[in-house]
N, C-alpha and C positions, 0 to 999 in steps of 0.2 A: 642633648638639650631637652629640656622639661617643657610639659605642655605652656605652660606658665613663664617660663624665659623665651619660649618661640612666639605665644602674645606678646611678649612684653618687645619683643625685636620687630614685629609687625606694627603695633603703635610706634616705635619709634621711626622705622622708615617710614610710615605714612605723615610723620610730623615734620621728618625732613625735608620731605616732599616741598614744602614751601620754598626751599631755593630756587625754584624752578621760576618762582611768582616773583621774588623777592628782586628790588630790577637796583642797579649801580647806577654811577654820575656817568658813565658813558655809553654810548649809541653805537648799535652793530652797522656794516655798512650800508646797510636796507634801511635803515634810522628807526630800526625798534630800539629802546631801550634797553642796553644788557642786565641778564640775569645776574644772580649768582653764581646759578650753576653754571652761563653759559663762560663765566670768568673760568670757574674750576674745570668745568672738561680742557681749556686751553693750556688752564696752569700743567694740566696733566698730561697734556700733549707735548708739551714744550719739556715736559720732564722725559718724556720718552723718546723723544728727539735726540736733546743732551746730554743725557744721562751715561752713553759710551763716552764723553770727553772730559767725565770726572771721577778719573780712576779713585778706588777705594769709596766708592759712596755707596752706601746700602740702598740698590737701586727700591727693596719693597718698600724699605721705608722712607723712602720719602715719596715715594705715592702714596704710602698713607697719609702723612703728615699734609700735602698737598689735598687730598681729598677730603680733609678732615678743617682744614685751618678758618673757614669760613663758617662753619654748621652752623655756630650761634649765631650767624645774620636770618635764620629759617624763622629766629621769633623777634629778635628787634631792628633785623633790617640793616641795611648798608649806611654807614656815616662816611660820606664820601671826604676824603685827606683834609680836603680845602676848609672842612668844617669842623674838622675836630678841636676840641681843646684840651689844653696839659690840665687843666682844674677837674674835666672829666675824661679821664682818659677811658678811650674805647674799647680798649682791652678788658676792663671790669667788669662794662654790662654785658658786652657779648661773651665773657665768662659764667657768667651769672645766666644768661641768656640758654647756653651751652649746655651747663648743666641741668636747666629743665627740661633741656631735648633729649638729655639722656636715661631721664630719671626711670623709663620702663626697664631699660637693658637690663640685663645683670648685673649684680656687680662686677667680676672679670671684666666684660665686655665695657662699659662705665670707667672704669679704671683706667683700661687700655687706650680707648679713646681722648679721654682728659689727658693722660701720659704727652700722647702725640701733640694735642693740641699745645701744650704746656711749652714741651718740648719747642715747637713752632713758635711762641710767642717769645721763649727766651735766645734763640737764633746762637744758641752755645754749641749744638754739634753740626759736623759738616753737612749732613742732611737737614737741618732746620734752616743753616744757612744758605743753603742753597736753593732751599723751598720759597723761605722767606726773598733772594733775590728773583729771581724767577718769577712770581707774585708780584712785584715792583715791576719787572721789564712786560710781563702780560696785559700790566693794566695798561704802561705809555705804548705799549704793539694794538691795544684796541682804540685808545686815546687817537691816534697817528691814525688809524684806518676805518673809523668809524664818520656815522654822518650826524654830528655832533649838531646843537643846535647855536645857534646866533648867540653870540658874547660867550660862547666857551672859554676856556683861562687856560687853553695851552700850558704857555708861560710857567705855568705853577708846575707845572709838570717837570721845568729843567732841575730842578732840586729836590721833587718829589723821590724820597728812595733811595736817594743816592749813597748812603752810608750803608747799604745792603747789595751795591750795584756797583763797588768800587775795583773790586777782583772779586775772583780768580781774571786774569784777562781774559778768556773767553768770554764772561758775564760783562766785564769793561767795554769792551769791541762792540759785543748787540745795544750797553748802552748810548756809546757813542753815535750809533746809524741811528738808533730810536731817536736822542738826542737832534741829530740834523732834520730827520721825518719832523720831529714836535717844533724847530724853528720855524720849517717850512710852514706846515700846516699856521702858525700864528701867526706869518707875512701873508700868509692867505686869507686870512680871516678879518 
């Protein structure tokens, strides 16, 4: 690596850095608001968890894919489900978003990254799909166990993901317990 590609990899982890800052529509159990990153270390955890009960999954690459799939929220930020819309769909800016964060890397390294993220957003091979569900059950696992504030919307959560959450049955199973957890929590609420 050249002096100039190991700058260029330093500005960009320091740009990254803002996932840390950067907070979602849900609340840790302590009622901080969650990060982004504190989403992705879980998604990554949970990938490390499952990850022996999906034979043939390229276990590297989908902790990349998972470790990668959010960066673009480091410059515009989480649009929480409830608020998106099909006229701007979210995947654009935080493409767009994505690529500014990477503009120091290399090229290889730029490349490689986009690749993953790509990869993750089209949910065609069995590691995007399984990243992508996974990312869907982390969010209703913090939803379900967080100290959410007054008029939360549960509820949106039972169809939240669900076309990412339907199989394998393992993924099926965690969503049905999440599923009873997000009832509960909204007769509670």
């Amino acid at each position: 690596m050249t002096t100039t590609d190991l700058a260029g990899v330093l500005d960009f982890l320091r740009a990254a850095e803002a996932i840390k800052t950067q907070t979602r529509s849900g609340y840790t159990s302590a009622g901080r608001a969650e990060s982004v990153a504190d989403h992705t270390w879980r998604l990554c955890l949970m990938a490390v968890v499952l990850a022996d009960q999906f034979p043939g999954i390229d276990f590297a690459r989908l902790i990349r894919i998972c470790v990668v799939h959010d960066l673009g929220e480091a410059i515009g930020g989480d649009v929480p489900a409830v608020n998106q819309s099909a006229a701007a769909p979210k995947a654009d800016s935080e493409r767009a978003d994505l690529m500014t964060l990477l503009a120091p890397l290399p090229a290889p390294l730029r490349d490689h990254v986009t690749e993953l993220w790509d990869e993750y957003e089209a949910a065609a091979t069995p590691e995007a799909k399984l990243a992508k569900a996974l990312d869907k059950l982390e969010t209703l696992l913090q939803h379900t166990q967080g100290a959410n504030p007054p008029g939360f919307d549960y509820r949106f959560n039972l169809d939240y993901g669900r076309q990412y959450t339907a199989a394998p049955p393992l993924v099926a199973a965690i969503r049905d317990a999440l599923d009873r957890d997000t009832l509960r929590r909204a007769e509670g609420a």
